[in-house]
Structures are given as structure tokens and as C-alpha cells.
N, CA, C and O atoms as CSV, one atom per row, in Angstrom:
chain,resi,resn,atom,element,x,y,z
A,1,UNK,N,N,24.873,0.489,60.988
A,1,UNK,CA,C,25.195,1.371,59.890
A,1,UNK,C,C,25.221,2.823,60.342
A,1,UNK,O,O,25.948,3.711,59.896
A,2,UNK,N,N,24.279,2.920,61.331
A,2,UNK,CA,C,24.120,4.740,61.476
A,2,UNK,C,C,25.937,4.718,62.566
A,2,UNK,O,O,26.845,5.541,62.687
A,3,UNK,N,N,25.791,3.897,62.897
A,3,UNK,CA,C,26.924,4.635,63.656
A,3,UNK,C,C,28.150,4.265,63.006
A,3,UNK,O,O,28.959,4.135,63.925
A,4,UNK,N,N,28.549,4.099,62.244
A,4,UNK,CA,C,29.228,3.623,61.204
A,4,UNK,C,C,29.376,5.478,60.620
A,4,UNK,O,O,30.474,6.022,60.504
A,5,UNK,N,N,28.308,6.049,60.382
A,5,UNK,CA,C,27.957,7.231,59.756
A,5,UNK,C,C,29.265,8.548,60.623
A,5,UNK,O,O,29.950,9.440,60.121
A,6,UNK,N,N,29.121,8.101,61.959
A,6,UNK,CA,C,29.403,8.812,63.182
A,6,UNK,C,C,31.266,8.638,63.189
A,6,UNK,O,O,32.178,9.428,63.436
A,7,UNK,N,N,31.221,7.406,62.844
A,7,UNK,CA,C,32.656,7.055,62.469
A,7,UNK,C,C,33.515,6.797,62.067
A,7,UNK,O,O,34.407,6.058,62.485
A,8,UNK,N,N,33.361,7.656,60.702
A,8,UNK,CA,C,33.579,7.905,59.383
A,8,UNK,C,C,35.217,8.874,59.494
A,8,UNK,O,O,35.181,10.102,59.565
A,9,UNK,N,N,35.908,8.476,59.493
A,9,UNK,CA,C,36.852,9.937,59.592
A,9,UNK,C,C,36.919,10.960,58.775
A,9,UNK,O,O,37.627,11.957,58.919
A,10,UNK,N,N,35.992,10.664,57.679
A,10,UNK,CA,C,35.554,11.607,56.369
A,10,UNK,C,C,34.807,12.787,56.808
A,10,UNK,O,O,34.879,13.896,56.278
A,11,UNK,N,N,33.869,12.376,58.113
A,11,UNK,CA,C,32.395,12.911,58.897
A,11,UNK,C,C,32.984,14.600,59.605
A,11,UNK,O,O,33.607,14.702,60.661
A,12,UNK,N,N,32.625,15.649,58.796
A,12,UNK,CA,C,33.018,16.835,59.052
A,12,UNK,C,C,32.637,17.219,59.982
A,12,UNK,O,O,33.647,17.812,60.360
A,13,UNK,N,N,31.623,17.446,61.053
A,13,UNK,CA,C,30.899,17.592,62.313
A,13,UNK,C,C,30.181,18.562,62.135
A,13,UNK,O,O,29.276,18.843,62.921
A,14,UNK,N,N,30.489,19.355,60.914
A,14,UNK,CA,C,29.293,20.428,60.702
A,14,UNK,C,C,27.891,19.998,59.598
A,14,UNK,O,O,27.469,20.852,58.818
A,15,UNK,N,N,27.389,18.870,59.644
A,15,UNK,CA,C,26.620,18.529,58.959
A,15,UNK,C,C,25.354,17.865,60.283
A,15,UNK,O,O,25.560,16.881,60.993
A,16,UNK,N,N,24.038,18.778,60.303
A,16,UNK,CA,C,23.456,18.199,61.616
A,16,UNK,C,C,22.919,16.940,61.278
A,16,UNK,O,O,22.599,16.469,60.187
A,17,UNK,N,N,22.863,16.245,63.024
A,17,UNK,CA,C,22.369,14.867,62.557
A,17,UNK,C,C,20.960,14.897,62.624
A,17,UNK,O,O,20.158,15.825,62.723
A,18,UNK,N,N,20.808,13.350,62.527
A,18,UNK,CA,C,18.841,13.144,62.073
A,18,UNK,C,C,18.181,13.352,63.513
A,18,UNK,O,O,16.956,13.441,63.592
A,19,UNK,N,N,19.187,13.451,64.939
A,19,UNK,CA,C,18.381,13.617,66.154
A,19,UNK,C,C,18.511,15.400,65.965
A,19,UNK,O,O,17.435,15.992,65.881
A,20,UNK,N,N,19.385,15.969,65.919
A,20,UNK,CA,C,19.177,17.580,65.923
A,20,UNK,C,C,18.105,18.309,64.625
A,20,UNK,O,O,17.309,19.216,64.867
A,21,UNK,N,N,18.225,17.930,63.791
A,21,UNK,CA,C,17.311,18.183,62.985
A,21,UNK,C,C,16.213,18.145,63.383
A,21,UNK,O,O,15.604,19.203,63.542
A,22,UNK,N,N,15.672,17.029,63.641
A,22,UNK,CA,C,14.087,16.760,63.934
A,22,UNK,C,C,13.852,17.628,65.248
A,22,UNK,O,O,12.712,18.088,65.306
A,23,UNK,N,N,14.572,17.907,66.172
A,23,UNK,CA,C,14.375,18.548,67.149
A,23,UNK,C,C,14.475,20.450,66.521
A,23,UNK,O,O,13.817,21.362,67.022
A,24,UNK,N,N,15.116,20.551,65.763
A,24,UNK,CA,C,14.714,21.808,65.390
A,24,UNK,C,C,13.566,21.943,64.878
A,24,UNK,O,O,12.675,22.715,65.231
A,25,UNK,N,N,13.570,21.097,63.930
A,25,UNK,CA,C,12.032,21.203,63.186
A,25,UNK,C,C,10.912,20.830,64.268
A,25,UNK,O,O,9.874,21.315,63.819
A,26,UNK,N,N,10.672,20.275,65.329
A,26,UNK,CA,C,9.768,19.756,66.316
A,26,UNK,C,C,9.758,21.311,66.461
A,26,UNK,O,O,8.726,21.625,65.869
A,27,UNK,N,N,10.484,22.742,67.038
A,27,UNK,CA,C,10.272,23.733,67.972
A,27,UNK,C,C,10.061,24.883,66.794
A,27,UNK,O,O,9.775,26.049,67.067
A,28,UNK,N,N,10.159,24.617,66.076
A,28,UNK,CA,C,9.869,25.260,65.225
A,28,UNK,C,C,8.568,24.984,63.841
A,28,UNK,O,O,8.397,25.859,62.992
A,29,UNK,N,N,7.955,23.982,63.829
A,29,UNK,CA,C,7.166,23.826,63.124
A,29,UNK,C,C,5.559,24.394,63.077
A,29,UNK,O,O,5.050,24.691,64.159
A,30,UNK,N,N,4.847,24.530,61.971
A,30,UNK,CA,C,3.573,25.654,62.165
A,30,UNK,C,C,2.275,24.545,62.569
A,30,UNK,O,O,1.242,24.919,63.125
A,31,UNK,N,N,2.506,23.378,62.240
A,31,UNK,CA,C,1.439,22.224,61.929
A,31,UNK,C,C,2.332,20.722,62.283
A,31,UNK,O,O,3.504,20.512,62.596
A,32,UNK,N,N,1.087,19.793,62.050
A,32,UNK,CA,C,1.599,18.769,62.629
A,32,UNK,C,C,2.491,17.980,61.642
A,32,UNK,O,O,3.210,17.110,62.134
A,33,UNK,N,N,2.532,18.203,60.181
A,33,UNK,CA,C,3.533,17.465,59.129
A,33,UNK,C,C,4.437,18.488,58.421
A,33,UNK,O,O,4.979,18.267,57.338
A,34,UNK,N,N,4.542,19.517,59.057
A,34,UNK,CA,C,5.478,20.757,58.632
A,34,UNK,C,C,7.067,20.239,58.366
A,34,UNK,O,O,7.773,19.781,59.265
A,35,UNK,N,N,7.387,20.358,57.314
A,35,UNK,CA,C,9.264,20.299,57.180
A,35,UNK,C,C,9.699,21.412,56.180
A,35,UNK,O,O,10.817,21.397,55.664
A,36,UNK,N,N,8.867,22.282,55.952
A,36,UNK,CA,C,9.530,23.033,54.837
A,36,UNK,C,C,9.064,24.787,54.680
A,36,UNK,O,O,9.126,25.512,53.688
A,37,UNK,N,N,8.760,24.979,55.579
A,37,UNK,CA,C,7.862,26.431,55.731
A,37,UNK,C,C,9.230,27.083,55.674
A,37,UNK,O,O,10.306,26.522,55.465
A,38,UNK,N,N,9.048,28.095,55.848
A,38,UNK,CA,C,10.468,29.445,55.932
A,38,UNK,C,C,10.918,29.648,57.525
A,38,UNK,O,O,11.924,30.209,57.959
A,39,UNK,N,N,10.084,29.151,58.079
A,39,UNK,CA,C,10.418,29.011,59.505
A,39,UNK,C,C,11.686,27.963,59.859
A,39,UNK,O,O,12.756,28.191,60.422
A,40,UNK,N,N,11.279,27.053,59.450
A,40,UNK,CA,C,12.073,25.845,59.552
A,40,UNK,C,C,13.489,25.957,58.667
A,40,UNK,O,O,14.665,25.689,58.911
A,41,UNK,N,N,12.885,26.405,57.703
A,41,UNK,CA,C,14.705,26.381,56.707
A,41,UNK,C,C,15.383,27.320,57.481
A,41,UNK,O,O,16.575,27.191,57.763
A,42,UNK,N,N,14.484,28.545,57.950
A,42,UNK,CA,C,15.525,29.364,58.877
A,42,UNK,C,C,16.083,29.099,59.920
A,42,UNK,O,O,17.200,29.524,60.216
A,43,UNK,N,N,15.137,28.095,60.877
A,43,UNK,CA,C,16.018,27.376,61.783
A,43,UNK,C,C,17.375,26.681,61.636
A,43,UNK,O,O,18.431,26.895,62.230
A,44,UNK,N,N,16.926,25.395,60.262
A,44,UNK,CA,C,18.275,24.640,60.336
A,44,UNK,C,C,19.508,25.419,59.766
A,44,UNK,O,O,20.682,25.255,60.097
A,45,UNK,N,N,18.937,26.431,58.703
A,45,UNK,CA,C,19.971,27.475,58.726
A,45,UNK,C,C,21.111,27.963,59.187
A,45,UNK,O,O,22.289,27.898,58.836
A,46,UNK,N,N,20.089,28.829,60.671
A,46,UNK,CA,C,20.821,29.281,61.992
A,46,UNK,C,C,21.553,28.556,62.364
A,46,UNK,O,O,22.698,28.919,62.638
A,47,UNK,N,N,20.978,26.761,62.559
A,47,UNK,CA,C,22.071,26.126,63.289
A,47,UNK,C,C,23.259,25.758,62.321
A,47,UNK,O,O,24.347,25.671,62.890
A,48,UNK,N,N,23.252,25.491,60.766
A,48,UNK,CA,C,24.096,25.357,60.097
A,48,UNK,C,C,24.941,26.166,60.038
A,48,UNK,O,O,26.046,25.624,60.012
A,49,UNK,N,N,24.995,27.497,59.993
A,49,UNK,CA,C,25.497,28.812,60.542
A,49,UNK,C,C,26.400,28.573,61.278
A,49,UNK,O,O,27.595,28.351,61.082
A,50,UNK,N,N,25.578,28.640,62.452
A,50,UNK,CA,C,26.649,28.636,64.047
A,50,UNK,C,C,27.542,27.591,64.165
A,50,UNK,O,O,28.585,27.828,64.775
A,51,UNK,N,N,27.322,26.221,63.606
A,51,UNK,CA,C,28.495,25.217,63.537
A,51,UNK,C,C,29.245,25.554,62.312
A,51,UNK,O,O,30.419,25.185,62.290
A,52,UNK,N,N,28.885,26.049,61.513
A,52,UNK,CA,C,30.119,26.516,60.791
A,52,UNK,C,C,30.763,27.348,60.784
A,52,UNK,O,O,31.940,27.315,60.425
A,53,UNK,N,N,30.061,28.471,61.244
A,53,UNK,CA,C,30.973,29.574,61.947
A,53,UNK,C,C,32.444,29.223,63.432
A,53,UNK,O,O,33.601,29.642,63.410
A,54,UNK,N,N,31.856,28.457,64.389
A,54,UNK,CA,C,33.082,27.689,65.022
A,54,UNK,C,C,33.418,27.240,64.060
A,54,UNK,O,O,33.387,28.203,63.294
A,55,UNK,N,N,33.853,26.114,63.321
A,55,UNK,CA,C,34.385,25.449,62.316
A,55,UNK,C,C,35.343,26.501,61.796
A,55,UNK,O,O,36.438,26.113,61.388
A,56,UNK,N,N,35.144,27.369,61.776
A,56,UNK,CA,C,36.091,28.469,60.457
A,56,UNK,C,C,36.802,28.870,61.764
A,56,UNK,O,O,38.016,28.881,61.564
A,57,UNK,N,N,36.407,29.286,63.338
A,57,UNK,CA,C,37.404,29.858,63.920
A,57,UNK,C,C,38.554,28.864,64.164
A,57,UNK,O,O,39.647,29.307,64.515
A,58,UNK,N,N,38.409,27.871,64.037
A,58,UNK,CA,C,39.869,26.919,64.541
A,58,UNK,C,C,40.859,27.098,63.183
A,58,UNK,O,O,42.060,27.336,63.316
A,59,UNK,N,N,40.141,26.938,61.705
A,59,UNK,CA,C,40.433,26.470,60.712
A,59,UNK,C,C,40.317,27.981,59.693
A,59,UNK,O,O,39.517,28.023,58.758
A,60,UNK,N,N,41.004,28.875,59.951
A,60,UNK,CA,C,41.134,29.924,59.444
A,60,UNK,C,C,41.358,30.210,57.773
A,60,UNK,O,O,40.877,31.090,57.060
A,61,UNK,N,N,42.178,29.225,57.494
A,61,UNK,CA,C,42.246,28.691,56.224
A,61,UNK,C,C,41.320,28.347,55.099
A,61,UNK,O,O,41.522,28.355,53.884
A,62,UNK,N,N,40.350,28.069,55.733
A,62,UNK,CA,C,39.306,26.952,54.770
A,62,UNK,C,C,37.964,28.177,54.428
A,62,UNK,O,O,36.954,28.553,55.023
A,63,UNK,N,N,38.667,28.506,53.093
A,63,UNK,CA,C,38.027,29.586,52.327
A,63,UNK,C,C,36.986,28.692,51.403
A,63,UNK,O,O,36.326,29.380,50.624
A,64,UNK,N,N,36.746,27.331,51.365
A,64,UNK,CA,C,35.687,26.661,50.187
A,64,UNK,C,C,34.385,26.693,51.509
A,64,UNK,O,O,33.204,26.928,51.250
A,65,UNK,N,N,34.913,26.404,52.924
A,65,UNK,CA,C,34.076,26.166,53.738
A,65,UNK,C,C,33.436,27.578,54.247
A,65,UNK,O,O,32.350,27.868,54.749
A,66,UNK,N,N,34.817,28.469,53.823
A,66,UNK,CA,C,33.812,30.180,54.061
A,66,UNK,C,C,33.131,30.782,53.297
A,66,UNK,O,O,32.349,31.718,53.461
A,67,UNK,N,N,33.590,29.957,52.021
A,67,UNK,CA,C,32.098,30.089,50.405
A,67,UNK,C,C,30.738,30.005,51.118
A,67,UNK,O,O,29.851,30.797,51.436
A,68,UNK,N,N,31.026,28.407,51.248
A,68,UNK,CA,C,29.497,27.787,52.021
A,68,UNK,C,C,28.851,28.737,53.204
A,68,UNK,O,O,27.691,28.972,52.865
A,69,UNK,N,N,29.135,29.337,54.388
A,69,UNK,CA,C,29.072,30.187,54.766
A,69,UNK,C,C,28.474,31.153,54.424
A,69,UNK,O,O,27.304,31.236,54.798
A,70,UNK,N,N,29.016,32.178,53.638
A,70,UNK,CA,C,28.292,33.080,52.907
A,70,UNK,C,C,27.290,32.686,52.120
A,70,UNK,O,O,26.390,33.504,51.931
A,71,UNK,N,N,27.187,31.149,51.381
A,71,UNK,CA,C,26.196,30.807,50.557
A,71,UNK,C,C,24.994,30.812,51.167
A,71,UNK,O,O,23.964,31.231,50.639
A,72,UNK,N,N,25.141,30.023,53.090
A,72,UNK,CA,C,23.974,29.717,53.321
A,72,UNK,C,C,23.681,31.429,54.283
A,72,UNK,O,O,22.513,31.549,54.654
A,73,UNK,N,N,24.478,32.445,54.596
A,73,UNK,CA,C,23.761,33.193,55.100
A,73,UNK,C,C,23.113,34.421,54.232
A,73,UNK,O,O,22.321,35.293,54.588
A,74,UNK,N,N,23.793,34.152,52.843
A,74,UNK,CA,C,22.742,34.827,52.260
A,74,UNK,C,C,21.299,34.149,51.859
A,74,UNK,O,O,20.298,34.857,51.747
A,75,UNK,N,N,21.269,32.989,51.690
A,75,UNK,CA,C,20.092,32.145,51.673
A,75,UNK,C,C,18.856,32.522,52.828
A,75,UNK,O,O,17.651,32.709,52.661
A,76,UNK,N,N,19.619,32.543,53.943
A,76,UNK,CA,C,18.836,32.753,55.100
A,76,UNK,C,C,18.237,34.084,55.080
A,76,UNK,O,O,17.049,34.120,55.402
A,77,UNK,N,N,18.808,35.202,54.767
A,77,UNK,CA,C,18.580,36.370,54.432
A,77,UNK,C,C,17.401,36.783,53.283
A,77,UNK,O,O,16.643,37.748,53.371
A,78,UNK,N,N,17.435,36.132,52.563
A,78,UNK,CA,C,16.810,36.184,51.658
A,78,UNK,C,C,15.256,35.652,52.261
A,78,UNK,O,O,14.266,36.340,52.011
A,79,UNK,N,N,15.149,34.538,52.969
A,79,UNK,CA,C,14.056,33.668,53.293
A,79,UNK,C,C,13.541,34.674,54.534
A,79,UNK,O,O,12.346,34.884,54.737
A,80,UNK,N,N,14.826,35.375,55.486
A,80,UNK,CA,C,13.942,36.219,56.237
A,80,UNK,C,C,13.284,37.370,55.645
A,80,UNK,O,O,12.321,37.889,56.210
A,81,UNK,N,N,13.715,37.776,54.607
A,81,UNK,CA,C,12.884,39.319,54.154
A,81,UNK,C,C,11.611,38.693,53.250
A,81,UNK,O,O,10.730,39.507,52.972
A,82,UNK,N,N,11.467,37.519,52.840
A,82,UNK,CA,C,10.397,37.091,52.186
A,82,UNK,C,C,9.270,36.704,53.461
A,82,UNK,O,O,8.106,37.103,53.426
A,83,UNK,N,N,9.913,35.731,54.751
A,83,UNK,CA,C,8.937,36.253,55.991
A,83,UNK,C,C,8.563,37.194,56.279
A,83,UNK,O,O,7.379,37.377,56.560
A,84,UNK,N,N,9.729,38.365,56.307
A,84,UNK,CA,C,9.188,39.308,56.870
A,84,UNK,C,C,8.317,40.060,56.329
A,84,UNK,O,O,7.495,40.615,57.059
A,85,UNK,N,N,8.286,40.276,54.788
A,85,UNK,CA,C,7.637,40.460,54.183
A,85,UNK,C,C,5.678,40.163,53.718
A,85,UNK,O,O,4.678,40.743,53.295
A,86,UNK,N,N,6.150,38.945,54.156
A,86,UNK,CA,C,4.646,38.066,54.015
A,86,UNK,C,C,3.979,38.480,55.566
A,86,UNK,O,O,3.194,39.345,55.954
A,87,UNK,N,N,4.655,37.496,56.139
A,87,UNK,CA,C,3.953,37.752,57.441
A,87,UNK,C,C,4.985,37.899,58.590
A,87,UNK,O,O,5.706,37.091,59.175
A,88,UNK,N,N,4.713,39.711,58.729
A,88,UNK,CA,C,5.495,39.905,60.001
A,88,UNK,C,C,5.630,39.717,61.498
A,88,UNK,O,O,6.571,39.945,62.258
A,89,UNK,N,N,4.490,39.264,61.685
A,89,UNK,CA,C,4.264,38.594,63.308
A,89,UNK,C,C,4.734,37.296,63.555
A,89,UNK,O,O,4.838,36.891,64.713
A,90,UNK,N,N,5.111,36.409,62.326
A,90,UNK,CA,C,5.408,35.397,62.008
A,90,UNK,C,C,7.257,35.855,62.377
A,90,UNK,O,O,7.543,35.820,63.574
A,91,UNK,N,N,8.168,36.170,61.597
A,91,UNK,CA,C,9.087,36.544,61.209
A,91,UNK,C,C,9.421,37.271,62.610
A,91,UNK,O,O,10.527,36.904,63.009
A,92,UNK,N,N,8.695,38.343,63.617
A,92,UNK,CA,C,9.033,38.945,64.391
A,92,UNK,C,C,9.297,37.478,65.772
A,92,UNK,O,O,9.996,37.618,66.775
A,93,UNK,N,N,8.649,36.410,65.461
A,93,UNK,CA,C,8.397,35.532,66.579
A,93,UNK,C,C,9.382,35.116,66.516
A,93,UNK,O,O,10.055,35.043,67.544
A,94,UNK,N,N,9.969,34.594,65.095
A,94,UNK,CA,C,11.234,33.762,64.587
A,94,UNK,C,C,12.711,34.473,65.039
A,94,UNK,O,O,13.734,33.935,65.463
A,95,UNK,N,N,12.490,35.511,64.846
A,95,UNK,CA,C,13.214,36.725,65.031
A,95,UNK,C,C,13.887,36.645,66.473
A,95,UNK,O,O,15.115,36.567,66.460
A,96,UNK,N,N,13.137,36.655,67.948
A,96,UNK,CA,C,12.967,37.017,69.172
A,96,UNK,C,C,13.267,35.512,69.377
A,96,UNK,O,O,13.947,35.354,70.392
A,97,UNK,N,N,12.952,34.258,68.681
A,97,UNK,CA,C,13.556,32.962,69.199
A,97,UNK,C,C,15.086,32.634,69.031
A,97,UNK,O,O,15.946,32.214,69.805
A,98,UNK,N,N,15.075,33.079,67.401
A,98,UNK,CA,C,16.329,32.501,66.980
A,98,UNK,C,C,18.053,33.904,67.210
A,98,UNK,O,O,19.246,33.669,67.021
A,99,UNK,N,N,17.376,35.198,67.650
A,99,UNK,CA,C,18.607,36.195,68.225
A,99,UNK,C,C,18.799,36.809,66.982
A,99,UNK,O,O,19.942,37.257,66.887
A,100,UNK,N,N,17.708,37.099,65.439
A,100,UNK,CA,C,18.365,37.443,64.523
A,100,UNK,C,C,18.297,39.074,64.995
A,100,UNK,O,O,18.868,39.935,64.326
């Protein structure tokens, strides 16, 4: 079935899979059952970001997919000034890993 998932011709390539995910969340997590801190949403974020950002350079056209885009980098934005806000040594670490 999972690879069934993979070979979907529906399967957009900008949606990460269950091995990249967990590996973001593995390098980025604060504790040992962490999935949801501001750290982490900012990670999968970033990477949701950057594959959709290629995605738009081939496909110049696809203004619903450059909605999404803007949807999730203002999201991200938002979650970094509430880090940065809370805790800035936190946010400065995230910061210096992820190139914001």
C-alpha cells in the first residue's frame, strides 16, 4: 500500500514523506516524545517551503500553489516571532540551523 502511495500519478512531490518527516523531527526535537513544539513546526515548515518554492520555479503558473506558499510562510513567521519572543536562545539556535 505505501508504495502504491509513491505511485499515485495524483502524488504532487511536494508533500514530505513519513521517512523525511520523522527525520526532521528526530534533529530537531526538545525531548524524547516531542512532535509539536515551535521548533519542529518550524522545521517541517522550512522544508515545506523549500520544496515548494522549486515547485513554483518550473511551474510559474500555479498561483493556488503560490497561495499555499505564502500561507505557510506567513505561518512560519508568525511561530518564529512567538519563539523569538518566548525564548530567544531557543529561536537564535533554530535560527543558525535552519539559515533563517
Amino acid at each position: 500500500m505505501r508504495d502504491g502511495i509513491l505511485k499515485n500519478p495524483c502524488y504532487n512531490g511536494f508533500m514530505l514523506t513519513k521517512q523525511k518527516k520523522t527525520k526532521i523531527i528526530s534533529g530537531s526535537k526538545t525531548h524524547e516524545k516531542d512532535t509539536g513544539s515551535p521548533e519542529i513546526q518550524i522545521s517541517l515548515l522550512t522544508e515545506r517551503i523549500n520544496e515548494l518554492s522549486t515547485h513554483l520555479k518550473d511551474h510559474k503558473k500555479d498561483f493556488s500553489s503560490r497561495r499555499g506558499l505564502l500561507k505557510m510562510v506567513i505561518q512560519r513567521k508568525r511561530l518564529a516571532n512567538w519563539l523569538k519572543a518566548n525564548s530567544p536562545k531557543k529561536y537564535q539556535k533554530l535560527a543558525k540551523t535552519l539559515g533563517l
